[in-house]
N, C-alpha and C positions, 0 to 999 in steps of 0.2 A: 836628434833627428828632426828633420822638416815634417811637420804635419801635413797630413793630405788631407785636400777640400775635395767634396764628392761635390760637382755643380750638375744640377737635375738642367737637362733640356728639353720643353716641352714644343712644339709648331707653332712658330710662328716669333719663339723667344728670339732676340738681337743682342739681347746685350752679354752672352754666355763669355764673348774673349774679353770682354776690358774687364768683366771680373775676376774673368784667371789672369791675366796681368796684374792686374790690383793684389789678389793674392801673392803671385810670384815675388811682387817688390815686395811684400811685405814679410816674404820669410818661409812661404809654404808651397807645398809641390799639389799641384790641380789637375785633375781629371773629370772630362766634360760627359754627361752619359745621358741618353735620349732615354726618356720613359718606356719610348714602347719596347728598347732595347731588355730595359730596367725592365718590364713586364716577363719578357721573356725567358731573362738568364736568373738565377741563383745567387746573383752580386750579392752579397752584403752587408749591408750600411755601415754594420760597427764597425767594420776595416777601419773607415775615416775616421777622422777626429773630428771635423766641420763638415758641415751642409749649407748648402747654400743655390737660393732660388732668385735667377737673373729677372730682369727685367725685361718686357719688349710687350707683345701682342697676341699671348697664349691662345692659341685657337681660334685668331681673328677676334679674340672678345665678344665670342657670336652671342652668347645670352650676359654678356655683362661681362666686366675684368676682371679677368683671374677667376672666374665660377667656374668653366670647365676644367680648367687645370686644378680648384681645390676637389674636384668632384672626381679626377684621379686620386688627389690624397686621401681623399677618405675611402674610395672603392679598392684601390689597386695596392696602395703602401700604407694602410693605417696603423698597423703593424710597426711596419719600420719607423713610422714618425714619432709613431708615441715611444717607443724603446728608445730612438735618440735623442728626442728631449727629455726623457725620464732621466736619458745617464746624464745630462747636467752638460751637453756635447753642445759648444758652440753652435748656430745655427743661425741665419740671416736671409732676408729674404726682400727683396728690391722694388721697387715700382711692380710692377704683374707680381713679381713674389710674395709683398707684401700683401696685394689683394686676395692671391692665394691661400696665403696663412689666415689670413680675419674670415675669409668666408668657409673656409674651411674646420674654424672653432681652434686652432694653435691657439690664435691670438685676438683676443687679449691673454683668453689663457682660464680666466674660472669658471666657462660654461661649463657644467656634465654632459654627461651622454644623454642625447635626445633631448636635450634642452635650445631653444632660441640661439641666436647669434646674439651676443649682445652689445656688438658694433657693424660698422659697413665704412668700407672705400667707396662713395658714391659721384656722382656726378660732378665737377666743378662747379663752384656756386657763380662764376661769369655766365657758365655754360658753353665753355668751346673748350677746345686742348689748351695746354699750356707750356710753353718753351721757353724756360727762360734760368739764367742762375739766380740762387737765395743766399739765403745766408741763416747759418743753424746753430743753434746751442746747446750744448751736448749738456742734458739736466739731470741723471740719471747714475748713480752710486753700486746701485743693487746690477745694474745692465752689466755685464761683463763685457760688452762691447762697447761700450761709452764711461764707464769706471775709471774716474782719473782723469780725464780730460780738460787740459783749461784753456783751451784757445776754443774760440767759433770756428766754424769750416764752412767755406764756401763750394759750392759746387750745384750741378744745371739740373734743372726736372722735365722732365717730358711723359705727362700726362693729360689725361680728358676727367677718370676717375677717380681723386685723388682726396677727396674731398672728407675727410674721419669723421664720423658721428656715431655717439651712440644712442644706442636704444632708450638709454633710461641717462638721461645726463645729469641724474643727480649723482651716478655713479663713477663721475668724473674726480669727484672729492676722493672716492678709495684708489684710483690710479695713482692720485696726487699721493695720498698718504702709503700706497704701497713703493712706491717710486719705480711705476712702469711707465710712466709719460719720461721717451729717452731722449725725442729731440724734437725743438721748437724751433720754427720761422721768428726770424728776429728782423729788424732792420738794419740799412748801413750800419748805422751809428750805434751799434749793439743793443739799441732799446726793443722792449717789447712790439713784437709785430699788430697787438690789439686789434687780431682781426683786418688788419689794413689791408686793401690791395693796393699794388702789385707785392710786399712783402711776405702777404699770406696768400698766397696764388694760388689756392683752390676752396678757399673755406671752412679750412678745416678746425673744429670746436679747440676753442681753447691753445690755436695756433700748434694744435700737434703735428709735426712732420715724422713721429717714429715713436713707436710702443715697442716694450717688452713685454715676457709674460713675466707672474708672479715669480719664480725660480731663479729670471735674469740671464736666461742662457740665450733667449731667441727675442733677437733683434728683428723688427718689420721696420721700413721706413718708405717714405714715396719719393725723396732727391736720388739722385744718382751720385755719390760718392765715390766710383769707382771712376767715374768721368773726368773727376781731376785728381790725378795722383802724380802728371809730372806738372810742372810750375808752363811750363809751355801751352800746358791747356786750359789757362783762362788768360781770358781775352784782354782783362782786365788789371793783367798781372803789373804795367809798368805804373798802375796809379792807386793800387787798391794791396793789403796787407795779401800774403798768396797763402793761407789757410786750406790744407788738402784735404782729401778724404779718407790720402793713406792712413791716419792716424786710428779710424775706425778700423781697420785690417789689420794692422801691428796690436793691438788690442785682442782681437778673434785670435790670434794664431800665437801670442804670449801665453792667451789667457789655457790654448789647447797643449802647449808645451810643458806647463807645471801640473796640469790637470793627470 
């Protein structure tokens, strides 16, 4: 049977259909549900096998990206988030999603209760938005969403907040050693992005473009993967290898099928 993705929609999210598309190629049946819907009914969660938090402009980003909509997760479904990451349930969460998940303590994943954040999606270190394709390497064993993979994947970002740091960066070495740093900003030519711009297009420590938490079920990233899943959508395809993003979705919905 196809797994079902539950896609949370919050005001102001855009990118809810290319990631039910993206799911659909990759094997699984999607259903899109607005929060305040979600507030009101009796849905849930474990029905699904995946969860999954799009990308776009949650609440205009009126106090910062992704803080209103993780200040749903923690007021409104904290409940359902911990029980579906508890059960080990695929989960992913996109540009505003990702922001959602770090400010809301998902992710990285070892805060306790009423303990600090001990990362942030902050600002871009140019200081403006940023629109443009990267190129990624998928570093990450333990990630169930990135497990296995050996090609890079290209695909576009569209952010201002994008920018990963933590609180304490010496606690960068236990990401390393846990293996939740799940994907890095590279260059063309597959080498380390070293901080460079335009390859590391927002700043972010250690050229991270995507954590997991400690468990490997919930994938956060700030590229849009789901923006190129047919070869038609990059621009770039008649001179450059055409590397997708499908490959991170067939991954999520394999990994929900034997689970």
């Amino acid at each position: 049977m196809k797994p079902k993705v539950l896609i949370l929609f919050a005001p102001g999210i855009n990118r809810d259909g290319d990631l039910s598309v993206a799911f659909q190629q990759a094997g699984a049946e999607t259903e899109i549900q607005p929060l305040n819907v979600l507030r009101q009914s009796r849905l849930e969660w474990m029905q699904y096998q995946i969860l999954a938090l799009p990308g776009g402009f949650s609440y205009a980003d009126a106090l910062g990206a992704g803080k209103l909509w993780a200040l749903d997760l923690q007021v409104y479904f904290k409940e359902e988030m911990q029980r579906f990451v508890a059960a080990g349930k695929p989960v992913i969460g996109i540009c505003n999603g990702f922001q959602a998940l770090v400010k809301s303590g998902v992710l990285p994943g070892e805060n306790g209760e009423g303990q600090a954040p001990t990362a942030t999606l902050t600002f871009n270190q140019g200081g403006h938005f940023e629109c443009r394709w990267v190129h990624l390497q998928p570093q990450s064993q333990l990630c169930v969403w990135t497990r296995g993979i050996e090609t890079t994947i290209d695909c576009p970002i569209a952010h201002g907040e994008g920018n990963f740091q933590l609180a304490d960066e010496t606690k960068l070495a236990d990401l390393e050693q846990n293996g939740q740093i799940a994907l890095r900003y590279l260059k063309p030519d597959g080498s380390s992005a070293n901080g460079v711009y335009p390859y590391n297009p927002n700043g972010s420590l250690s050229d991270i473009a995507g954590i997991c938490n400690p468990q490997g079920n919930v994938l956060g990233l700030m590229p849009h993967p789901e923006d190129h899943i047919f070869e038609f959508q990059n621009p770039k395809r008649a001179t450059r290898s055409n590397h997708s993003g499908l490959v991170l979705f067939k991954n999520g919905v394999q990994y929900a099928q034997q689970s």
